[in-house]
C-alpha positions in Angstrom: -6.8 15.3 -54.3 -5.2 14.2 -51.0 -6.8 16.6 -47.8 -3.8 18.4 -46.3 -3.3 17.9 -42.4 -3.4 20.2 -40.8 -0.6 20.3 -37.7 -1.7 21.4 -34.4 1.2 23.6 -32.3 2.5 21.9 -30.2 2.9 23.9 -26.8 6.2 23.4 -25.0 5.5 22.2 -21.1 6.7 24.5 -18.8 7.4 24.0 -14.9 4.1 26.3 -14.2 2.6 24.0 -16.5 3.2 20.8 -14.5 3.2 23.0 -11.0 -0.5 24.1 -11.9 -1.7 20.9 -13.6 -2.3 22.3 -16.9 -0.3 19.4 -18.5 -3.5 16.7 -17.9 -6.0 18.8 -19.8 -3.8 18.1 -22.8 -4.4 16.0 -25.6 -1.3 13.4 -25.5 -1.5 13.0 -21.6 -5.2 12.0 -22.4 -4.2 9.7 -25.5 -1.4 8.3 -23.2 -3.4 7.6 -19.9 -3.9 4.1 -20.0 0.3 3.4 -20.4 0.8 5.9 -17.8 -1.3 4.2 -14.9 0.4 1.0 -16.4 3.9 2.6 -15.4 3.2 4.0 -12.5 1.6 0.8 -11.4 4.8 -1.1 -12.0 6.5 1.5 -10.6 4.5 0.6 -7.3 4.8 -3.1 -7.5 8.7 -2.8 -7.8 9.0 -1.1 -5.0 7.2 -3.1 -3.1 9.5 -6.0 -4.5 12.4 -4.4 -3.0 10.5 -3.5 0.4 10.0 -7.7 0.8 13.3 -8.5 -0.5 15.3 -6.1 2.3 12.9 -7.7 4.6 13.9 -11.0 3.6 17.2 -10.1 4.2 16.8 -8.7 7.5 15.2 -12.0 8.7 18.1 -13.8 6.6 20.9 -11.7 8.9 19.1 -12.5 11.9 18.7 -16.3 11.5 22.4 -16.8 10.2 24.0 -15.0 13.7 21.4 -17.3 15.4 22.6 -20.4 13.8 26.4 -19.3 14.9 25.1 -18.8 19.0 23.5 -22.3 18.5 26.7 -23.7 16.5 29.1 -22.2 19.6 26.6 -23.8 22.3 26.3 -27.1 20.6 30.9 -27.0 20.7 31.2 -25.7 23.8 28.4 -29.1 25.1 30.6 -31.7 23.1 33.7 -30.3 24.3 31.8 -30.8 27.8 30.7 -33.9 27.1 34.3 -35.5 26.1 35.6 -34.2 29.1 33.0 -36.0 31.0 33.7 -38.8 29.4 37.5 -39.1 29.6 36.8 -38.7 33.3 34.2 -41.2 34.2 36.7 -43.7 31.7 39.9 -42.2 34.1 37.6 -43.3 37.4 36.7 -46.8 36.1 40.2 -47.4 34.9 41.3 -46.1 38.3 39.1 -48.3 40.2 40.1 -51.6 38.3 43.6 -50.9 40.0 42.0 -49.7 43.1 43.6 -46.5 43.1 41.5 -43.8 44.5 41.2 -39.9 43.1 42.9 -37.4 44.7 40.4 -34.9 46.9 43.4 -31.9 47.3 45.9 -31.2 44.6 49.4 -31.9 45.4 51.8 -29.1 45.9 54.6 -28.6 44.1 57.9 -28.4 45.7 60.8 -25.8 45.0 64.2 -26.7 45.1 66.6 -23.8 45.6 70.1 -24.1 44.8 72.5 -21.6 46.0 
C-alpha cells in the first residue's frame, strides 16, 4: 500500500510576521534562499545599470551643449576670417588703381525741399 502524505498547515504570513522576522525561520524561505539572494542580487545589479546609464547621460548632455559653444565660436571665426579677407583683397585691388582708403567716413548730406 501507498504511505499517505501527510500535509503540513500551512500558516498564512501576517504583517507582524514579516515586521518581527518570523517569516525566515520558515520552511519555504529556507528551501527558497538560494533564488532569493539570486533576485535580490539582480535586483542590485540593475540598479546599478541605471545609476551608470543616467550618468552616461549626464556626461552625454554636457558634451552635446559643448560641441554647440565650439560650433558657434568656430562660425563666428570664419565669418571673421572672410571679412578679413574681402578686406585685405578690397586694399590690394585698391592699391593696383592707386586709390587710397578712406581714414573718416563721409557724411551724408540732406537736401530739404520746401
Amino acid at each position: 500500500m501507498a504511505k499517505k502524505v501527510q500535509s503540513k498547515e500551512v500558516q498564512k504570513l501576517t504583517l507582524n510576521d514579516v515586521l518581527k522576522g518570523n517569516f525566515l525561520n520558515r520552511e519555504g524561505f529556507q528551501k527558497h534562499f538560494k533564488f532569493i539572494c539570486l533576485l535580490f542580487t539582480l535586483m542590485l545589479m540593475m540598479i546599478y545599470s541605471s545609476h551608470l546609464v543616467s550618468k552616461k547621460i549626464k556626461v552625454i548632455n554636457a558634451l552635446k551643449e559643448q560641441t554647440e559653444e565650439y560650433k558657434s565660436r568656430n562660425a563666428y571665426a570664419q565669418s571673421k576670417l572672410i571679412k578679413i579677407r574681402l578686406e585685405s583683397e578690397l586694399g590690394k585691388e585698391m592699391m593696383s588703381d592707386s586709390l587710397l582708403s578712406l581714414e573718416s567716413h563721409p557724411h551724408k548730406i540732406l537736401i530739404q525741399t520746401p
